[in-house]
Short mmCIF file of the C-alpha atoms (twelve columns), coordinates in Angstrom:
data_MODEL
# 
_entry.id   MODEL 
# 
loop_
_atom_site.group_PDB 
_atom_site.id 
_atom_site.type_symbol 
_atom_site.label_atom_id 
_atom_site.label_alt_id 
_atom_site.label_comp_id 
_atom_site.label_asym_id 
_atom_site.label_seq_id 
_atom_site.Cartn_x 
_atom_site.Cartn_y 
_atom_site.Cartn_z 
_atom_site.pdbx_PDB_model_num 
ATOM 1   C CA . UNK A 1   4.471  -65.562 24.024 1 
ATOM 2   C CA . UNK A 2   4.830  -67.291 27.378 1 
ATOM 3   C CA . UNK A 3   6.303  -70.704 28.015 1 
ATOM 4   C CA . UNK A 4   2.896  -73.561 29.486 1 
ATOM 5   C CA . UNK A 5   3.582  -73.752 33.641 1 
ATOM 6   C CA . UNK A 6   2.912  -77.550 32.973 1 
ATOM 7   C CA . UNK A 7   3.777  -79.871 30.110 1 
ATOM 8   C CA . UNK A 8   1.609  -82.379 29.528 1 
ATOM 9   C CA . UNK A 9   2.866  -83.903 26.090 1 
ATOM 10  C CA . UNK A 10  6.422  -84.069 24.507 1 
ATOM 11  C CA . UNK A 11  5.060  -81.597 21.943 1 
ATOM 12  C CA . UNK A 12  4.341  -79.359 24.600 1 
ATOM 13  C CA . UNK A 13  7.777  -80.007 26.470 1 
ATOM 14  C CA . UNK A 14  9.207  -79.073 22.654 1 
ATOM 15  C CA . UNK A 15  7.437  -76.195 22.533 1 
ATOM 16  C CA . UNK A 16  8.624  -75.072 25.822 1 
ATOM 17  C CA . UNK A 17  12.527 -75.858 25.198 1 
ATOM 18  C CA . UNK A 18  12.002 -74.060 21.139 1 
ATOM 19  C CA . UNK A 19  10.417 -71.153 22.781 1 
ATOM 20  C CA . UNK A 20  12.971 -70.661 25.709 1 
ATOM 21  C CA . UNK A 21  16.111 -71.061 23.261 1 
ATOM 22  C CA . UNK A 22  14.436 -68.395 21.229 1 
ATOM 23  C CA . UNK A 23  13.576 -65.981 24.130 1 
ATOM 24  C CA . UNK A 24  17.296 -65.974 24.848 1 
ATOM 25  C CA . UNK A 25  18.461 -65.517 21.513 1 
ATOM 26  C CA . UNK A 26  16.202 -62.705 20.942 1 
ATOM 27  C CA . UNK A 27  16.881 -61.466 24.379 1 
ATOM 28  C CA . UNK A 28  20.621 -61.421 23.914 1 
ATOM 29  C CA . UNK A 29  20.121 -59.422 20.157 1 
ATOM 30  C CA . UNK A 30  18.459 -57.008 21.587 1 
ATOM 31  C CA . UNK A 31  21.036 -56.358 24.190 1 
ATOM 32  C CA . UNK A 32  23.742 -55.725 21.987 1 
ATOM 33  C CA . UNK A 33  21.733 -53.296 19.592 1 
ATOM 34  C CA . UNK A 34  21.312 -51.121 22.601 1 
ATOM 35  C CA . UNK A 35  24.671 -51.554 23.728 1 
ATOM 36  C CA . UNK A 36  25.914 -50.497 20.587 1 
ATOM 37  C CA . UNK A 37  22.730 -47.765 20.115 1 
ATOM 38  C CA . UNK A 38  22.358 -46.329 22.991 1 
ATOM 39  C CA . UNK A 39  18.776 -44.620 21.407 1 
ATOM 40  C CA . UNK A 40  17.238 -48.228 21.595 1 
ATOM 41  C CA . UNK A 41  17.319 -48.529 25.986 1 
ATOM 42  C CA . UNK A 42  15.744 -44.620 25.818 1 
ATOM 43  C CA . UNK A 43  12.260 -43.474 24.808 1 
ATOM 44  C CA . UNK A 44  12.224 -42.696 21.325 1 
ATOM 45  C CA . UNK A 45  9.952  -39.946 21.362 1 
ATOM 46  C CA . UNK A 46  8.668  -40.396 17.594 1 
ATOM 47  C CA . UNK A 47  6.023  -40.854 15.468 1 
ATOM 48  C CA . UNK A 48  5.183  -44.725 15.101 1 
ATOM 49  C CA . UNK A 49  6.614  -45.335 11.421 1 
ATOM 50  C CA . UNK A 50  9.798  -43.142 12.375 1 
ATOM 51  C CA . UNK A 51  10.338 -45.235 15.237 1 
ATOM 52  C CA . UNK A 52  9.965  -48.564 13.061 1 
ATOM 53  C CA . UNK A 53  13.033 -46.604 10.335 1 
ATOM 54  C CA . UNK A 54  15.429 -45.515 13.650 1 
ATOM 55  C CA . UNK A 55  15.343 -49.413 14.458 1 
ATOM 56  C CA . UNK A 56  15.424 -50.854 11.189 1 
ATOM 57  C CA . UNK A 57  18.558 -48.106 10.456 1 
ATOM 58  C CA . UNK A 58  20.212 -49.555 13.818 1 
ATOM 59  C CA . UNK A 59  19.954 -52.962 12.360 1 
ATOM 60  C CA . UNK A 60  21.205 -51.861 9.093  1 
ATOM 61  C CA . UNK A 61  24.235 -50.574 10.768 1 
ATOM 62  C CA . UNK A 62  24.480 -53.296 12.981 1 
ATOM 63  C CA . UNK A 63  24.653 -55.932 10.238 1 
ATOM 64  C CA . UNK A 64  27.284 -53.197 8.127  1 
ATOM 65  C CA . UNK A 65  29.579 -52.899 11.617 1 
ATOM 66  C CA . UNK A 66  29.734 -56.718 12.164 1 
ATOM 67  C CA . UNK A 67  30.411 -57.363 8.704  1 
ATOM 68  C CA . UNK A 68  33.497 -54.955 9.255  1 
ATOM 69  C CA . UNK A 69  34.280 -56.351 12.610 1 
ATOM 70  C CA . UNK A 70  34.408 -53.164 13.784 1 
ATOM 71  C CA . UNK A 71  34.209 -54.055 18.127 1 
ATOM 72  C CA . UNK A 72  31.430 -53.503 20.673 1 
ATOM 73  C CA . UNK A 73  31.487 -50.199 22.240 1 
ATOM 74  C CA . UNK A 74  32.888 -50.586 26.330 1 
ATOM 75  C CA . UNK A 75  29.385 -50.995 28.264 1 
ATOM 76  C CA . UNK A 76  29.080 -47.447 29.603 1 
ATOM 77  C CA . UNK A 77  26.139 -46.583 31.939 1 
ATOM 78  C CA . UNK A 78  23.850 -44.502 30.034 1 
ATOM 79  C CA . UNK A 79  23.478 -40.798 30.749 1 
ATOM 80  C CA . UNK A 80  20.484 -39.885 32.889 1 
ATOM 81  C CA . UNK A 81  17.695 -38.658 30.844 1 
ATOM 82  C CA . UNK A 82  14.543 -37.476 32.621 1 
ATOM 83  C CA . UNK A 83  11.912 -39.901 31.179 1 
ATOM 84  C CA . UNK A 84  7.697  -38.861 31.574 1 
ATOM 85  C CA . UNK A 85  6.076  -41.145 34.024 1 
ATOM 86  C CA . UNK A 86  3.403  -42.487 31.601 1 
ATOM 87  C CA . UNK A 87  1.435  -45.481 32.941 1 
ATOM 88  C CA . UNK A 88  1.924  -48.692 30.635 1 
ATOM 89  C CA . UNK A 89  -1.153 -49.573 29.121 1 
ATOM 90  C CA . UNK A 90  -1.743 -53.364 29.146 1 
ATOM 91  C CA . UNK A 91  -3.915 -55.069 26.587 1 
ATOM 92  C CA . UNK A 92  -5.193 -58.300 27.322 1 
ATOM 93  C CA . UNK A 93  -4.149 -60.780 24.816 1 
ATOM 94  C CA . UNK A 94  -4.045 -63.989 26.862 1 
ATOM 95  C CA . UNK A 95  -7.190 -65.833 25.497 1 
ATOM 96  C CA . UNK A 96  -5.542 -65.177 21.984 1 
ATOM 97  C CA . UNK A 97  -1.966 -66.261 23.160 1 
ATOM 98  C CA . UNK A 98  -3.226 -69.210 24.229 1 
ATOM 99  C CA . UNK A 99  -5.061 -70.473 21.062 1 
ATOM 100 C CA . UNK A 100 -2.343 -69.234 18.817 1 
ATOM 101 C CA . UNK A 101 0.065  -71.291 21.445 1 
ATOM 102 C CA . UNK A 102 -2.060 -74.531 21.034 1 
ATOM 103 C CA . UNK A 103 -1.693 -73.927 17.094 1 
ATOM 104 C CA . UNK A 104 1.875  -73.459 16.871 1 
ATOM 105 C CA . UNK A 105 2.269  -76.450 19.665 1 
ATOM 106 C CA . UNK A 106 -0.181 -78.700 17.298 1 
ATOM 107 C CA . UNK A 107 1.168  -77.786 13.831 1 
ATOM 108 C CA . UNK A 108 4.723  -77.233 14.225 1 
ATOM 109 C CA . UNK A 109 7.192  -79.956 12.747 1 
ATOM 110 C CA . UNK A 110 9.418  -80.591 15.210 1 
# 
């Protein structure tokens, strides 16, 4: 979901601030599960639903390691692994963003 360019109501100004503060907590998550799994920054070159159990696992194991303190592994450059140049395929969602946006920004108790 994308932050509006221009807020034109405090519950869209909300919206923006909830939504950014998110972004970087998600953002900063995700950065540490590959730091510490190196398999989440590379392709994972399975099946769908065995994708969806490798990162579930990693988060699993996450949770276990920080519950045992157990440190961050030293933020090595990954080794170089030849990925296949396939062209992202973009699906246009942006009409449906946008109404779900206007939903969330209308209906949210903030």
């Amino acid at each position: 979901m994308t932050p509006l360019l221009a807020t034109r109501t405090e519950a869209e100004s909300r919206f923006n601030t909830a939504l950014s503060r998110a972004k970087v907590t998600i953002e900063h998550t995700f950065g540490v599960l590959k730091r510490r799994f190196p398999c989440l920054s590379l392709d994972l070159r399975l099946q769908i639903q065995t994708s969806l159990r490798v990162i579930t696992a990693c988060a699993v194991l996450y949770n276990f390691a920080k519950e045992r303190r157990e440190p961050l592994p030293e933020n090595e450059p990954l080794a170089d692994v030849a990925r296949p140049n396939v062209p992202a395929q973009r699906v246009d969602r942006e009409v449906g963003g946008m109404a779900l946006r206007k939903v969330i920004i209308r209906n949210f108790e903030w």
